[in-house]
C-alpha positions as CSV (number, residue, x, y, z in Angstrom):
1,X,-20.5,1.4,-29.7
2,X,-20.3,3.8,-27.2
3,X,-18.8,5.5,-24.4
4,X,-21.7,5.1,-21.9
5,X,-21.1,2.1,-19.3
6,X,-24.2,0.0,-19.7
7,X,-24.9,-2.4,-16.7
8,X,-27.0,-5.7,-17.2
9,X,-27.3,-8.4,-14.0
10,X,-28.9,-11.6,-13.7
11,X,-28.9,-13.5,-10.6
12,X,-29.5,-17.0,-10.3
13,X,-30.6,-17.8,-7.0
14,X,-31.3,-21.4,-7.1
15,X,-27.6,-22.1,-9.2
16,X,-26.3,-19.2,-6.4
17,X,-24.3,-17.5,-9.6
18,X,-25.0,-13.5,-10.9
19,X,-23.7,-12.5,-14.2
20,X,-22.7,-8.6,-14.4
21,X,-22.3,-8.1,-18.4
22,X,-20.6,-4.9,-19.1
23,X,-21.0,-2.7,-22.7
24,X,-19.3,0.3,-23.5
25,X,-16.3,1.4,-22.3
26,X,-14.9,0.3,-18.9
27,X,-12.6,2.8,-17.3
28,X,-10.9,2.9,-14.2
29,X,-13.2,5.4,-13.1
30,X,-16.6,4.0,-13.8
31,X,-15.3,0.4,-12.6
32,X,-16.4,1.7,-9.4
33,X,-19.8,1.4,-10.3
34,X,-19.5,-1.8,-11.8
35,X,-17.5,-2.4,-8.5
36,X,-20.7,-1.3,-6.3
37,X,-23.0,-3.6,-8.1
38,X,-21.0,-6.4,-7.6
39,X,-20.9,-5.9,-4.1
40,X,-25.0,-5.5,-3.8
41,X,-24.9,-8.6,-5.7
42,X,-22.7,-10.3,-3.3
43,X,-24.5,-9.6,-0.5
44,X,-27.5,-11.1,-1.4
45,X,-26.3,-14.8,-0.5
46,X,-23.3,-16.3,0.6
47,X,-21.0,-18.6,-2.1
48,X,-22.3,-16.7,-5.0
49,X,-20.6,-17.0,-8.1
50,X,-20.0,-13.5,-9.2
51,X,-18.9,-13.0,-13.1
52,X,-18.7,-9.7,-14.8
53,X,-18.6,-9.7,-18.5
54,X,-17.0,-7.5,-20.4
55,X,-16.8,-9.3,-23.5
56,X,-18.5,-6.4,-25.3
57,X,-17.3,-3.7,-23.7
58,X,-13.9,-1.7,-24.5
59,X,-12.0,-2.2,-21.3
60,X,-9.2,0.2,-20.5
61,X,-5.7,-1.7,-19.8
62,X,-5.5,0.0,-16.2
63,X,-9.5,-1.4,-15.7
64,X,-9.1,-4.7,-16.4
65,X,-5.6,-5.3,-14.4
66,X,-7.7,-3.8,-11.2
67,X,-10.6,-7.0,-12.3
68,X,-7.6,-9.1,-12.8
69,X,-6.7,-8.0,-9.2
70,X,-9.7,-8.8,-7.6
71,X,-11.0,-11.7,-9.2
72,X,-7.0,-13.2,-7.8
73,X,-7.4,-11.7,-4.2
74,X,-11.6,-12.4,-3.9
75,X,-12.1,-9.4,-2.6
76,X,-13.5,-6.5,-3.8
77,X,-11.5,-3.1,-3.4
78,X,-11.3,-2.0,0.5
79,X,-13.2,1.7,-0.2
80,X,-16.1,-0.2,-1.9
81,X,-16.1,-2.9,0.7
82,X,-14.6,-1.7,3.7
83,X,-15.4,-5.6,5.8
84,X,-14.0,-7.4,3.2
85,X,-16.0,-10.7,2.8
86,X,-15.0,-13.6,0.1
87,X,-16.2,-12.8,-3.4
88,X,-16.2,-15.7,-6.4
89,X,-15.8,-13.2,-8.7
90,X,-14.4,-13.8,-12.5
91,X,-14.2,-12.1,-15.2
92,X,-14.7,-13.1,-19.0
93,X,-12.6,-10.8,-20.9
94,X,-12.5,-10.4,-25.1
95,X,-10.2,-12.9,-26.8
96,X,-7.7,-10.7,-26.9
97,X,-7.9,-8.3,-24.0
98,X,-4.0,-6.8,-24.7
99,X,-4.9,-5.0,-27.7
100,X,-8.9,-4.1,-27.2
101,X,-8.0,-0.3,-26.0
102,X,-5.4,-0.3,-28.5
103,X,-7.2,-1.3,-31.5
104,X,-9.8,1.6,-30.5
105,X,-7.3,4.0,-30.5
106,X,-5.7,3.3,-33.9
107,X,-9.0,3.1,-35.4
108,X,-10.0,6.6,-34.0
């Protein structure tokens, strides 16, 4: 697997959902990006079901508590949308989201 963030979206208009799957590594760094697309995706009706999907993607502890954060509050982060406006956003994690940076780095 590797380092590079990879970004794959599919939007459902009909069902009013988008899934944002994630692969590589997710740090708090390139979250913005994955940040930006799920505002673009957002704005392109209102109610939609945001998930990002990170299920095959090594996620940074700091990363996925600033997901965690969002996907509580419904609002994306206030520099990446400065008019806040509600987001259903979730996020599907790997079964055991703790240890996935952790594992990495004892296997490195």
């Amino acid at each position: 697997m590797t380092d590079k963030l990879n970004v794959l979206v599919r939007v459902d208009i009909d069902c009013a959902r988008a899934k944002i799957a994630a692969q590589g590594r997710v740090t708090t760094q390139n979250l913005q990006a994955l940040y930006v697309v799920a505002k673009r995706a957002n704005a392109l009706m209102e109610g939609l079901a945001l998930e990002i999907d990170v299920t095959r993607a090594r996620v940074d502890p700091d990363a996925l508590e600033q997901l965690r954060a969002c996907s509580q509050s419904h609002h994306l982060p206030a520099h990446i949308d400065p008019f806040p406006t509600d987001c259903k956003l979730s996020i599907l994690t790997p079964r055991d989201a703790s240890t996935t940076m952790r594992n990495v780095s004892l296997a490195a």
